[in-house]
C-alpha positions in Angstrom: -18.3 -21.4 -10.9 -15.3 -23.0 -12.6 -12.6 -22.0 -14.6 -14.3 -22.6 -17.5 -16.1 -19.7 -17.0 -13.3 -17.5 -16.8 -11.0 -16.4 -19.7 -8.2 -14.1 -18.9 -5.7 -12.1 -21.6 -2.0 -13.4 -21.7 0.7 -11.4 -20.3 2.2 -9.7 -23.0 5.8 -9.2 -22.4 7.8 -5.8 -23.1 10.8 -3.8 -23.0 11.0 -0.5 -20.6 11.7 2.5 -22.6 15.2 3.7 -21.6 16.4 7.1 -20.9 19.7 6.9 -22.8 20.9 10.1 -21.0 20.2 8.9 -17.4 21.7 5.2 -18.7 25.2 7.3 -19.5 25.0 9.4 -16.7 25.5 6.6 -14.7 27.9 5.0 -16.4 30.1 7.9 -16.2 29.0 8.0 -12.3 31.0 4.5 -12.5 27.9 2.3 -11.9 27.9 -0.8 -13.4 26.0 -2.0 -16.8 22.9 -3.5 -15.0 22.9 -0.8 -12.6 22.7 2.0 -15.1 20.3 -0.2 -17.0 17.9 -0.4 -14.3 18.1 3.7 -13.6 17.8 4.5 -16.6 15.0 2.7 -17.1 12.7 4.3 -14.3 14.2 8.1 -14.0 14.5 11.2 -16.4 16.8 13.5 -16.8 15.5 16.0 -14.4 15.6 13.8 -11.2 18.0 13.7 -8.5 20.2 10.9 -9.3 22.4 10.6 -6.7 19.4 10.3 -4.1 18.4 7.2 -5.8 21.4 5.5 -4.0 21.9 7.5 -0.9 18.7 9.6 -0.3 18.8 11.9 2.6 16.3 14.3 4.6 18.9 16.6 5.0 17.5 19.9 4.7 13.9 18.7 4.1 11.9 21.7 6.2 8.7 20.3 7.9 7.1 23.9 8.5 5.9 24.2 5.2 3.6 21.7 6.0 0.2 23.6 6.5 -1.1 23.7 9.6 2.0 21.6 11.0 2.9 24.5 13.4 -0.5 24.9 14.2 -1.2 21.5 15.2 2.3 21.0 17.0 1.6 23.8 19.5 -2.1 22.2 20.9 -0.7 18.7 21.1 2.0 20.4 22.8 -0.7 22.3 25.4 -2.6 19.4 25.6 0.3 17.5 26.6 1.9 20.1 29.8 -2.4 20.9 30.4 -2.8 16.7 30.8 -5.5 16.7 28.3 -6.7 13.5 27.4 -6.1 12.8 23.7 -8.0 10.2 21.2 -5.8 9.1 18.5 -8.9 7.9 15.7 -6.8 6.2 13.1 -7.5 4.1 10.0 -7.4 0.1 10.2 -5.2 -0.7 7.4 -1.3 -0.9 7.8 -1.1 3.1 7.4 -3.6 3.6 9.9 -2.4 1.1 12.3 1.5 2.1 12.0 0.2 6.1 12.6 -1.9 5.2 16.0 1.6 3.4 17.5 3.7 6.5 16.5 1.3 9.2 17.8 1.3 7.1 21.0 4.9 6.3 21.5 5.7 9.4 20.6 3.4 10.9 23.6 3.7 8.2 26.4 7.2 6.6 25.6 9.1 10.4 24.4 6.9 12.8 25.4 5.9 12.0 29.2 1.8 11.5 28.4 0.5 9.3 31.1 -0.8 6.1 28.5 -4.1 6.2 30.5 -4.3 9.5 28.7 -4.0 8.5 25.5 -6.3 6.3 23.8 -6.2 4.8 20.4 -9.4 4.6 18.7 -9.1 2.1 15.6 -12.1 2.5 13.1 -14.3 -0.7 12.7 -14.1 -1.5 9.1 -17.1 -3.5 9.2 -19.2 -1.8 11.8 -18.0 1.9 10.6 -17.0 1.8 7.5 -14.0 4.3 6.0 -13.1 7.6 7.6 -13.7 9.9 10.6 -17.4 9.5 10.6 -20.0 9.5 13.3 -19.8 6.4 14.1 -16.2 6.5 14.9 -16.9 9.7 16.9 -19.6 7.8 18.8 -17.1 5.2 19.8 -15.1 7.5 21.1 -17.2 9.8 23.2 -18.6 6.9 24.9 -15.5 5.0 25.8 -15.3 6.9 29.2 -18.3 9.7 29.4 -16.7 10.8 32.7 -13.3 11.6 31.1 -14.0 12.5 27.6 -11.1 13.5 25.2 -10.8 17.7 24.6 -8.5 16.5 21.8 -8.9 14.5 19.2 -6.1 14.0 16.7 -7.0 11.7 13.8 -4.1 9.8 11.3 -4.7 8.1 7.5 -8.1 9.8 7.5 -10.3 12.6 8.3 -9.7 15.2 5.7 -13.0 14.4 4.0 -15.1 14.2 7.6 -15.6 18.3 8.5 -19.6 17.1 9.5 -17.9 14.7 12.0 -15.6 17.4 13.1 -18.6 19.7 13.6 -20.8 17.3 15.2 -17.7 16.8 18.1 -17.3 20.6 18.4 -21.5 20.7 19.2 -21.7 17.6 21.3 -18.3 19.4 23.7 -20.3 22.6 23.2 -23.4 21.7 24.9 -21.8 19.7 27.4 -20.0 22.9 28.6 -16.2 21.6 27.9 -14.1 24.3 26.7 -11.3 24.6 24.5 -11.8 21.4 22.7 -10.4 20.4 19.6 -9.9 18.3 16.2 -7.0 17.8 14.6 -6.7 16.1 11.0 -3.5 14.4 10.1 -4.0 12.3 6.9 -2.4 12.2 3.3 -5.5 11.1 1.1 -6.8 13.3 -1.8 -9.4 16.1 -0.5 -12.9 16.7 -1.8 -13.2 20.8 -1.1 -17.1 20.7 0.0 -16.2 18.2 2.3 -12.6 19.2 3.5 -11.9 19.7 7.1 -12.3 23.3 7.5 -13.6 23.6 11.1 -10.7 21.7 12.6 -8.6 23.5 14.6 -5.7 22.2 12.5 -5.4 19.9 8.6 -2.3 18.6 8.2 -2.2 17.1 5.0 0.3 18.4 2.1 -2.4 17.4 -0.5 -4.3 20.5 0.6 -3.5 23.0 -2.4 -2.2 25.9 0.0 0.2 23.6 1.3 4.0 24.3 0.6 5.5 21.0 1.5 7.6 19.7 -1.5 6.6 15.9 -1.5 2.4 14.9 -1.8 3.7 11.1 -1.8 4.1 10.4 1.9 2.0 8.0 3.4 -0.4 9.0 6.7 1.7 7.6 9.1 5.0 9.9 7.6 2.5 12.9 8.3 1.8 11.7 12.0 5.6 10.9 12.7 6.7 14.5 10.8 3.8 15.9 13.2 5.1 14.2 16.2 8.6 15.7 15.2 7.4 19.2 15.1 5.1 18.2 18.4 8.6 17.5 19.9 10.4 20.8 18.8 7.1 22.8 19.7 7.0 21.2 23.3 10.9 21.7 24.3 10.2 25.0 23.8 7.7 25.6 26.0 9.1 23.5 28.4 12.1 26.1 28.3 9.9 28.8 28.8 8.3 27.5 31.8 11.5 26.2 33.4 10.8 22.4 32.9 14.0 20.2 33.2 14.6 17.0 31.6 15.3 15.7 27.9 12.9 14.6 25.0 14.8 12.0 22.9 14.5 12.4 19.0 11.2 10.0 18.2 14.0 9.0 15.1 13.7 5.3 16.2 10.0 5.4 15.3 11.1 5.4 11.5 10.5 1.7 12.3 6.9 2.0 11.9 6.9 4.6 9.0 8.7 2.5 7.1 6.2 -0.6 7.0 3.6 1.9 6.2 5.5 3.4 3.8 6.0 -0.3 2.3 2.3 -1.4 2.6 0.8 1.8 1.3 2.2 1.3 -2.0 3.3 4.9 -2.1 6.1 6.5 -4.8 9.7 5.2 -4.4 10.6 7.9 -6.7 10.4 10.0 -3.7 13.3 10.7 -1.7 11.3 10.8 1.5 10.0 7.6 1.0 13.5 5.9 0.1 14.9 7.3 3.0 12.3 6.0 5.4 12.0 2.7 4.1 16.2 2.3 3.8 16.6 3.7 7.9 13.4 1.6 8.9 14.5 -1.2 7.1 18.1 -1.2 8.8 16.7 -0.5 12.5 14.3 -3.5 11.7 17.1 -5.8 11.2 19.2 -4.2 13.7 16.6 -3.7 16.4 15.4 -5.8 19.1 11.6 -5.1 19.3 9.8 -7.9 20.4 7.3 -7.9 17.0 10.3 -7.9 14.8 11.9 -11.0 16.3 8.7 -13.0 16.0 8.5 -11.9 12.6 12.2 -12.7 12.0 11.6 -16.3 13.3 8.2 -17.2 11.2 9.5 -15.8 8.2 12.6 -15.9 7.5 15.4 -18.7 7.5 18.0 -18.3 10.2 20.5 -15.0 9.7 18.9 -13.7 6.9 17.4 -10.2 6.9 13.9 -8.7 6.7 13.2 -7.5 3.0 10.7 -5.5 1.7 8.8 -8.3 0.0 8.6 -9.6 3.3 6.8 -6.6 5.0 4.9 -6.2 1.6 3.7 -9.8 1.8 4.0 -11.7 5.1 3.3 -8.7 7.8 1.1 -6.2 6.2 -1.3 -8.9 5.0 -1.4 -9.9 8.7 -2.1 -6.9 10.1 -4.4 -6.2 7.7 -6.6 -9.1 7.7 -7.4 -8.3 11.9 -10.0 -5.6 10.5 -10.9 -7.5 6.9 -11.6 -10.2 9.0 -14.0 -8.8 12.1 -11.5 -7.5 14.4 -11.3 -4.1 16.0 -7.6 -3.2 15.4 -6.0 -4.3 18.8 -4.3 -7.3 17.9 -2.5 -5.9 15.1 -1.9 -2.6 17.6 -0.9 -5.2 20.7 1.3 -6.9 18.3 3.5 -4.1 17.2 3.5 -2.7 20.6 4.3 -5.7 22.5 6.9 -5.7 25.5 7.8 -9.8 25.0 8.5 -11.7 22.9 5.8 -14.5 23.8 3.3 -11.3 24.1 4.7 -11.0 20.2 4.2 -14.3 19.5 0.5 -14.8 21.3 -0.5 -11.5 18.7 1.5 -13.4 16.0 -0.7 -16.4 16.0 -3.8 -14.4 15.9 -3.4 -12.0 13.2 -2.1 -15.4 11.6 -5.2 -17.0 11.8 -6.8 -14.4 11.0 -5.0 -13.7 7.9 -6.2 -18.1 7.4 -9.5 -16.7 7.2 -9.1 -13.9 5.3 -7.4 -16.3 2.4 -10.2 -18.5 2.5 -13.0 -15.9 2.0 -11.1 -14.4 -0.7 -10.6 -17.3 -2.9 -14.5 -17.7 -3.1 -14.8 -13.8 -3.6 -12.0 -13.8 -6.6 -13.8 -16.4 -8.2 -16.6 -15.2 -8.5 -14.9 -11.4 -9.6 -13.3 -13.5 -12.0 -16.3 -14.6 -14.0 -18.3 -11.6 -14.1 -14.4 -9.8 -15.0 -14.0 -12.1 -17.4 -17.8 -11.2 -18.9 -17.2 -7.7 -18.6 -14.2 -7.4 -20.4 -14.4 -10.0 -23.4 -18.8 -10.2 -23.9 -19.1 -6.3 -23.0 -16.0 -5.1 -23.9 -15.8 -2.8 -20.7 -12.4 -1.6 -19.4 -13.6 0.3 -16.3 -15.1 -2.9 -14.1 -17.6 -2.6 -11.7 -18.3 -6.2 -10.0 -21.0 -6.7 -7.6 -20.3 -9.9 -4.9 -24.2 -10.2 -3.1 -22.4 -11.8 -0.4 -19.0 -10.4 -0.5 -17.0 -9.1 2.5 -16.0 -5.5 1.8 -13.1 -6.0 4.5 -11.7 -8.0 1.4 -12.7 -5.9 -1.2 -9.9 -4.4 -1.9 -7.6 -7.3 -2.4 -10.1 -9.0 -4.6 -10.1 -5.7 -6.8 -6.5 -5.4 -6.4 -6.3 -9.0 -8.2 -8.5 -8.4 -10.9 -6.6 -5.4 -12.2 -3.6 -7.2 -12.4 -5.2 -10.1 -14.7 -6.9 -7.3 -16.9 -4.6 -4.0 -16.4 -8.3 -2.4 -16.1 -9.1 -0.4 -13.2 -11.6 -2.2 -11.2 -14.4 -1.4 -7.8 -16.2 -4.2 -6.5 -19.1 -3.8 -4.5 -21.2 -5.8 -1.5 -24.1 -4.6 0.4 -22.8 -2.7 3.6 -24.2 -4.9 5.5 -25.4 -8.5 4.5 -28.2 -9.0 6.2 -30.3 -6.1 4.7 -32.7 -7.2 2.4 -32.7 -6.6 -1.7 -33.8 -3.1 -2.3 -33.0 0.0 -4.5 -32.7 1.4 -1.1 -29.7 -0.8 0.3 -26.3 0.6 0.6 -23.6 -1.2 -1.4 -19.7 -0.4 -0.2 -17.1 -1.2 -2.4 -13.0 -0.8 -2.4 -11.5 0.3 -6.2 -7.9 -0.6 -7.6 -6.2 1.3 -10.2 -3.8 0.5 -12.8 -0.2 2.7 -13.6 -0.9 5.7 -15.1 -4.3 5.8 -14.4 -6.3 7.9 -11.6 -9.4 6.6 -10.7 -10.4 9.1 -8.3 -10.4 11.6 -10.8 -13.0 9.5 -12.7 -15.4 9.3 -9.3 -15.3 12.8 -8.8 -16.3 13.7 -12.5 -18.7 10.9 -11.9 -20.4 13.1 -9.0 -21.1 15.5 -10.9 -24.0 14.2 -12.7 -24.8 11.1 -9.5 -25.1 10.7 -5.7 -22.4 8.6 -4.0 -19.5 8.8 -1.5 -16.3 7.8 -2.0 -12.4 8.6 -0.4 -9.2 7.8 -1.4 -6.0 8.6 -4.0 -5.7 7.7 -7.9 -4.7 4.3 -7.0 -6.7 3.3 -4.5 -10.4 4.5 -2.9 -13.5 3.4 -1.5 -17.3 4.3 -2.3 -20.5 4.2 -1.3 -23.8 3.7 -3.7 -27.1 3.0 -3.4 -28.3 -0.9 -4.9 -30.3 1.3 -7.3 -27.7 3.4 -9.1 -25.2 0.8 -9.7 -25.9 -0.2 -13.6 -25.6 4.0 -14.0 -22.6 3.6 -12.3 -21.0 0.9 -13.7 -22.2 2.1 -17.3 -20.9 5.7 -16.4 -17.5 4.6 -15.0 -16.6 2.3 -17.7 -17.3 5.1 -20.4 -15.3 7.9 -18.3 -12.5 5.2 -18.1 -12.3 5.1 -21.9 -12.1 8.9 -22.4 -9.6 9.2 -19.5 -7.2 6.6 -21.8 -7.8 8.6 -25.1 -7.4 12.0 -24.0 -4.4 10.4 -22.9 -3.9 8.7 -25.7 -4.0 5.1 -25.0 -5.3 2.9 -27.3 -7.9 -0.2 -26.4 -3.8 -2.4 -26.0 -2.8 -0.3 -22.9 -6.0 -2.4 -21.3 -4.0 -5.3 -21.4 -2.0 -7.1 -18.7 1.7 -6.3 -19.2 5.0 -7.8 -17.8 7.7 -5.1 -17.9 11.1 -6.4 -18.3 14.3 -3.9 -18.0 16.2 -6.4 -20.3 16.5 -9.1 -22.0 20.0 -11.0 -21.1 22.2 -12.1 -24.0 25.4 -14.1 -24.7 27.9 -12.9 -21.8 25.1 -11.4 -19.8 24.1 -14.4 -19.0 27.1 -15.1 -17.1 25.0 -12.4 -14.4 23.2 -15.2 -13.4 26.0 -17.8 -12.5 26.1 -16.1 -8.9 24.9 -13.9 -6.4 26.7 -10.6 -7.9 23.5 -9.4 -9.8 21.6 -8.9 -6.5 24.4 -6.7 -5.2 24.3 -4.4 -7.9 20.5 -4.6 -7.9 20.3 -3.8 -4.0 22.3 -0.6 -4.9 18.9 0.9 -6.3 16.6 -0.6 -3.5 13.8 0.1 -2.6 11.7 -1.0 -5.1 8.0 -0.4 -5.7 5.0 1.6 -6.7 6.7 4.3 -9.5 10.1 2.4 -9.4 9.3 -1.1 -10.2 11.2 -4.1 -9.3 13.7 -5.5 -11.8 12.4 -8.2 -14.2 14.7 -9.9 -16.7 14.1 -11.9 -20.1 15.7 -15.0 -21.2 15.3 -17.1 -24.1 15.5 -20.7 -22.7 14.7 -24.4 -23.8 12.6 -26.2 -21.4 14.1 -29.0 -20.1 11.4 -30.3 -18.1 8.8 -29.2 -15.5 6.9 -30.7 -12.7 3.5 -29.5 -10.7 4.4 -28.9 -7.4 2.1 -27.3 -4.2 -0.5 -29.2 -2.0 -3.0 -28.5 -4.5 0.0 -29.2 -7.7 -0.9 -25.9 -8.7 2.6 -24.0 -8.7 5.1 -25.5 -11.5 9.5 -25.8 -10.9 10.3 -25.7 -14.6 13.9 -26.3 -15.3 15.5 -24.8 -18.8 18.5 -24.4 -20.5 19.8 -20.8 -21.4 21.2 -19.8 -24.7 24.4 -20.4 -23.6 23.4 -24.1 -22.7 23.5 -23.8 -18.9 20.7 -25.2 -16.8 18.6 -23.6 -14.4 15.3 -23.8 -12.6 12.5 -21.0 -12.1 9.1 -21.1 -10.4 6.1 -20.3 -11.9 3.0 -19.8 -9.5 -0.7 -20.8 -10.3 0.1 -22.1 -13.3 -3.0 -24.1 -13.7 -5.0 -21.5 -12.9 -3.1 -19.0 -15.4 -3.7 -18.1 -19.0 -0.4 -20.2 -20.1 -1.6 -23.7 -18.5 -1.0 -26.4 -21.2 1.3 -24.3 -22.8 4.8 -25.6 -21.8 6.6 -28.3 -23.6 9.6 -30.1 -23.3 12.5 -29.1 -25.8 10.2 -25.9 -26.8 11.7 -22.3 -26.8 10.0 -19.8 -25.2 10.8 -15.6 -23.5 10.6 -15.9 -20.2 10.1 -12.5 -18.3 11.6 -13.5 -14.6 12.2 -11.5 -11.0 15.5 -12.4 -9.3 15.8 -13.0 -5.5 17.5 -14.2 -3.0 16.4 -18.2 -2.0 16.9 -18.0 2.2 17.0 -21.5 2.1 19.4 -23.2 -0.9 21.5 -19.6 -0.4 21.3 -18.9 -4.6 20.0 -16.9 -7.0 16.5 -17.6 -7.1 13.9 -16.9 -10.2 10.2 -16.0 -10.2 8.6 -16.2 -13.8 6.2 -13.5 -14.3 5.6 -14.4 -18.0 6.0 -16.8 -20.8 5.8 -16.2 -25.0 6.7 -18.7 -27.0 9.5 -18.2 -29.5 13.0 -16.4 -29.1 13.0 -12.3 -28.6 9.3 -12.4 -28.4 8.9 -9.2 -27.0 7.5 -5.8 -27.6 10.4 -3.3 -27.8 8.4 -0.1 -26.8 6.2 -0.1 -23.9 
């Protein structure tokens, strides 16, 4: 396949629609223009304001988690009985980030020998999502002479009650009292399906559940667990006369926070600010062996750890151990590691790992890009459903993550479970599906199982699903129809499938004078962190291109440097150009909108800019979003 084959809609630049009260507000608060600018466009009126820049868990009460109490005292027992506890966690960062806070927590705070405590990391290529009996398998037969009475599970579960029965049956007929499941997870729950028969479901998505914020990520839900664990077990410890002190698990935030980061989760949520702003500030004031490795391949010398690198550099890395083949313990030995050359020998694994993982996804997005491409402009479908024969669902979900970004459609792309099954109605297809803003997918998939049989887990942005080969042109057909009467009884039109480049404003006359330093960032870091709900800052500029030159091994990135309205020069980057709607499009002395992030450059220590988008003419932008 070649380019040729793929068309893809321009970027269409527009403005953020502002919140004139919030914008005032803050300018009465004393916060600068671009400040107030930036709140105003991402807040209402009802929201808590002043958390945006100094958010707290100050009076946050974790008992009204359900089950949270519940849960707390039997990891508590199983820790004074010496139980021996299996900690089945998911393989992406969430998962991964949970398993090394449940068992610091135990061995490193709590006194569990580690021999006791086993982390069980889910095979994404030989298990597949979730709690499920394979998982179960794996861990029943790592030691049949010492076989966990406890099982506590993290990112997952809340979906698996067979697996949970099938444990409680298996302990039952081998005579092993008191044995039991405990759910710890965050994902949307299916009711016929929900954990009922564990002994404890901690998950605030469960509709009986009191706890205020249903944005936390899985690994906030183990570490708020592990904080209840720790109040639960000084009491007993009390009652039974048992000396010694159990350090606050606070430094654990550490790990919360790069879940937090990589699970894409609301930043409108005050929890998730407040993790992400202590974990970031331990990270870059810590001495963990992981963090220093990842300090010294990624960023330039005294420079901090941002969240665009966690987003981008380590979460990719982690990630790609279990895309990629691997069982989970790299990416578990690497945040766990004692050294620093332990950190680095883990380092250069996930690392090449991740090599791999880039390679087999530029073949996969390929080929999701001509059938996208079919889809949207021959078919006219804006729920896509790709099918890769020989894709690796380990990747699925970045390939789908791409494709709704080019299209601003939400998108599942499917390969057989396993490749080497033959071609049949019969054959099991997995697949991973992306979302766009404003737009829950799973709500489409459950509607959708009404009328079909299929599995599938997961939030309105993200999920995964299982299908048989034979259902999947009823599937796609249905999905792309539910996706169209999702966005008109919400009343989008066919435009809102389009991709869009938000810009918070575009910078005139004196404003431009923001960009002659490093000021802006300052005021913009005032509002950090930035992501999923509370995008990252983009600007617009009307500029004159001066001239531009391919760069990148492959000259497929372009350095274009422009003059400003006010005649001063600078220089932006614009990535994949050649491969972008826009290529051919720039030319020297032409006037054009460019929509562009600011950041930090490590290395020439000034402003840097990213272009996101380009229109041709002046102001050529859409004022309402």
């Amino acid at each position: 396949m070649t380019q040729q084959n793929i068309r893809l809609p321009k970027p269409q630049i527009k403005i953020r629609e502002r919140n004139d009260k919030v914008y005032k507000k803050l300018r009465d608060m004393g916060k600068s223009e671009i400040v107030s600018i930036i709140g105003g466009n991402r807040i209402s009126s009802g929201d808590n304001i002043a958390s945006l820049f100094k958010p707290s868990l100050g009076g946050l009460n974790l008992h009204l988690m359900k089950d949270i109490d519940k849960a707390a005292g039997r990891i508590s027992k199983a820790i004074l009985d010496g139980e021996t506890i299996a900690l089945v966690v998911d393989f992406d960062v969430d998962g991964i980030s949970s398993g090394v806070v449940l068992f610091l927590a135990l061995t490193e705070y709590m006194g569990c020998p580690k021999d006791k405590i086993r982390i069980h990391v889910n095979k994404r290529k030989e298990y597949g999502y979730g709690f499920n009996s394979k998982a179960l398998q794996a861990v029943l037969a790592h030691d049949p002479n010492d076989i966990p009475t406890l099982i506590l599970t993290a990112d997952q579960g809340s979906n698996d009650n067979a697996t949970v029965k099938e444990y409680m049956a298996f302990m039952d007929k081998k005579g092993i009292e008191g044995a039991s499941v405990i759910i710890t997870d965050h994902h949307h729950i299916q009711e016929e399906l929900a954990c009922v028969d564990a002994f404890a479901f901690v998950n605030p998505q469960q509709k009986e559940c009191q706890f205020p914020d249903k944005t936390i990520c899985g690994c906030v839900v183990a570490l708020f667990t592990m904080v209840v664990t720790r109040e639960a077990l000084i009491e007993k410890r009390e009652a039974l006369g048992i000396e010694g002190e159990i350090k606050p698990i606070t430094p654990l935030i550490t790990y919360a926070c790069m879940a937090t980061i990589a699970d894409c989760v609301s930043l409108k949520s005050e929890i998730n600010r407040f993790i992400i702003r202590k974990g970031k500030h331990d990270i870059n004031n810590g001495t963990l062996p992981a963090l220093e490795v990842i300090r010294e391949n990624i960023k330039a010398p005294g420079t901090l750890i941002t969240t665009t690198d966690i987003a981008f550099s380590l979460a990719p890395r982690i990630n790609a151990d279990s895309r990629t083949g691997g069982d989970g313990t790299t990416s578990i030995n690497f945040l766990l590691s004692k050294t620093v050359s332990e950190a680095r020998e883990n380092w250069a694994k996930l690392t090449k790992r991740n090599d791999n993982r880039k390679d087999e996804e530029k073949i996969m997005l390929n080929e999701a890009l001509v059938q996208a491409s079919s889809q949207y402009y021959d078919e006219g479908r804006r729920g896509l459903v790709l099918f890769l024969p020989k894709g690796n669902h380990g990747i699925h979900g970045i390939v789908a993550s791409r494709i709704k970004e080019r299209f601003n459609c939400p998108t599942i792309i499917f390969s057989p479970n396993n490749l080497e099954d033959p071609d049949s109605p019969s054959r099991l297809l997995s697949g991973s599906g992306r979302s766009v803003e404003g737009f829950a997918i799973d709500s489409v998939l459950l509607k959708m199982q009404t009328t079909m049989d299929f599995k599938f887990g997961g939030h309105p942005m993200a999920l995964g699903a299982k299908v048989k080969q034979k259902i999947l042109k009823k599937f796609a057909s249905l999905f792309d129809d539910l996706v169209k009467k999702q966005a008109e009884s919400k009343g989008y039109t066919d435009t809102f499938f389009y991709p869009t480049v938000m810009i918070d404003h575009i910078l005139q006359s004196e404003e431009l004078n923001w960009l002659r330093g490093l000021d802006i960032l300052s005021e913009i870091n005032q509002l950090d962190p930035f992501g999923q709900r509370f995008a990252e800052p983009s600007f617009g500029l009307n500029v004159q291109v001066a001239d531009f030159t391919l760069i990148g091994a492959n000259k497929n990135h372009v350095r274009i440097r422009f003059r400003d309205s006010m005649g001063v020069t600078h220089q932006a980057m614009y990535f994949n150009y050649t491969t972008s709607p826009i290529y051919g499009l720039l030319k020297i002395g032409e006037r054009y909108t460019i929509a562009v992030d600011l950041q930090y450059n490590d290395f020439t220590k000034k402003l840097g800019m990213i272009i996101q988008a380009i229109e041709i003419g002046v102001n050529a932008v859409s004022q309402k979003q």
